[in-house]
TIGU-515681 format. One line per 8 residues: number of its first residue (from 1); their letters; for each residue y, x, z of C-alpha. Coordinates in Angstrom, 2 decimals, m for minus. Layout:
N
NUM) a) Y/X/Z ~ ...
//
This chain:
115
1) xxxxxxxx) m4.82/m16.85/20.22 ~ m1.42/m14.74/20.17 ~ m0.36/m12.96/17.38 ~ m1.18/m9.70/18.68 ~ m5.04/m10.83/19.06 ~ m5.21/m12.30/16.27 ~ m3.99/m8.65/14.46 ~ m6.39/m7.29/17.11
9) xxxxxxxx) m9.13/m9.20/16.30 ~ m8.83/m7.96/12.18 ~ m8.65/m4.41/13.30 ~ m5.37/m3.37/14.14 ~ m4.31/m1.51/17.34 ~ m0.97/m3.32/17.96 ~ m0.40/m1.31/21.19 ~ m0.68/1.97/19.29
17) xxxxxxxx) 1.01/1.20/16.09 ~ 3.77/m0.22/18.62 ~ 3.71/2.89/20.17 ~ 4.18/5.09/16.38 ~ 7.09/2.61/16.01 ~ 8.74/3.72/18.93 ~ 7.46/0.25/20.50 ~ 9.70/m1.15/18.10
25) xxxxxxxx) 8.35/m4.59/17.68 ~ 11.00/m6.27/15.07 ~ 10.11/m2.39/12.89 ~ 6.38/m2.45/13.36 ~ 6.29/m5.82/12.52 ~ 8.18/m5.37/9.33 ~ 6.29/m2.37/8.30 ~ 3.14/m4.57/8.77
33) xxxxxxxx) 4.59/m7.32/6.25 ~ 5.19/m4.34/3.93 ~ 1.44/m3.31/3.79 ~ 0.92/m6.77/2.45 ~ 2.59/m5.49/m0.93 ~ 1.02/m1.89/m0.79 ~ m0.39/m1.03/m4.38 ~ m2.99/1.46/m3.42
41) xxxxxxxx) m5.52/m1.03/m2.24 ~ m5.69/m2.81/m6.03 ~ m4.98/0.82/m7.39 ~ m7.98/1.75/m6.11 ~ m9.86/m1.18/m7.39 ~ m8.76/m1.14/m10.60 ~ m9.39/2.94/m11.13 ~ m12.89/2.26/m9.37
49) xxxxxxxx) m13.54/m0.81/m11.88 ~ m12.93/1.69/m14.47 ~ m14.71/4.80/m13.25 ~ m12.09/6.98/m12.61 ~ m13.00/8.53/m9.21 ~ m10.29/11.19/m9.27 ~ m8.03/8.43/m9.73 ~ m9.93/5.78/m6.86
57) xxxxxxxx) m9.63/8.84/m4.91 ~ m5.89/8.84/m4.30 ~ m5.31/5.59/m4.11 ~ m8.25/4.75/m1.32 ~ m6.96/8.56/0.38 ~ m3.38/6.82/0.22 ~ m4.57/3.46/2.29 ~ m6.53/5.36/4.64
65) xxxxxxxx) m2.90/7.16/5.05 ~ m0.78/3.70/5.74 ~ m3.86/2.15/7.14 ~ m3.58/5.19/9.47 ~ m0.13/5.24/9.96 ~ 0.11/1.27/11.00 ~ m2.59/1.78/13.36 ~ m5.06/m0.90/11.25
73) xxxxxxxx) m7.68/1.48/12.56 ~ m11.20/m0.25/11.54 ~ m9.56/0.01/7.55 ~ m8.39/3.55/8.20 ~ m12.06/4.83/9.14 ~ m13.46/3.15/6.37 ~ m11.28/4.16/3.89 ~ m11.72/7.50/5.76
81) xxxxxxxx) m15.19/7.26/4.90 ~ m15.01/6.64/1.19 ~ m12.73/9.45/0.19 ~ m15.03/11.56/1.87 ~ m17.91/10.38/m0.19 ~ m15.49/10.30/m3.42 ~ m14.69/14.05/m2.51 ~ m18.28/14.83/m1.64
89) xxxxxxxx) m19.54/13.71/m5.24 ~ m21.05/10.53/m4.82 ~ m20.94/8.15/m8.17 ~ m18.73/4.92/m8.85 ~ m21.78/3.32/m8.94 ~ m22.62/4.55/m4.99 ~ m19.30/3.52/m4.12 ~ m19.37/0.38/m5.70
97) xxxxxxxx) m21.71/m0.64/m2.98 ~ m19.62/0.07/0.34 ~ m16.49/m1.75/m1.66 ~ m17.58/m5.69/m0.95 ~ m17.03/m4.17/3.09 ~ m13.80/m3.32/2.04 ~ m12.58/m6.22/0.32 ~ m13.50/m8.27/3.49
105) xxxxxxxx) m11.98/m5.81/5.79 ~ m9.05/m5.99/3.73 ~ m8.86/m9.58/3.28 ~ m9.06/m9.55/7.47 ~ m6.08/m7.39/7.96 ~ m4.17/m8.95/5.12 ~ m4.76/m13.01/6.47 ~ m4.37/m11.65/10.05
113) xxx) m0.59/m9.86/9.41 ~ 0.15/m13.31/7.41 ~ m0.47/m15.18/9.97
//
């Protein structure tokens, strides 16, 4: 498997996020390696852990924004998804039970750009 199936395979529209990057390859690429080190992903965790929605919401609203941005698009609807339900009112405890789909979608995209 190439390296661009094996990115397409964990979610990520290489084609498109080549295209955002001005196909690019050497910038996309590096932007990808950045996402690695993104903080809103275990921002978001950590505020969830603790029950501070207003706080899970901006961090999940800012990786639905790089997840957007990089073209990772099955993390970007998802994360899509769960700010709307943050914004909508639903509990911690309601969103505690999408967040083990997370985790593995995350986990996906993050082995998949490391490899």
């Amino acid at each position: 498997m190439s390296d661009q199936q094996t990115l397409e395979a964990a979610g990520i529209n290489y084609s498109k996020g080549l295209e955002r990057f001005m196909k690019n390859r050497g910038l996309y690429e590096k932007f990808l390696t950045k996402f690695l080190n993104d903080a809103s992903y275990s921002g978001f965790k950590t505020a969830l852990a603790a029950g501070d929605l207003t706080a899970a919401e901006k961090s999940i609203h800012t990786l639905k924004g790089t997840a957007g941005n990089l073209s990772i698009e099955n993390l970007y609807t998802l994360a899509d998804s769960i700010t709307q339900k943050i914004r909508h009112g639903a509990t911690a405890e309601e969103i505690r039970k999408i967040e083990p789909e997370l985790d593995s979608m995350y986990e996906k995209v993050c082995s998949a750009i490391k490899s």
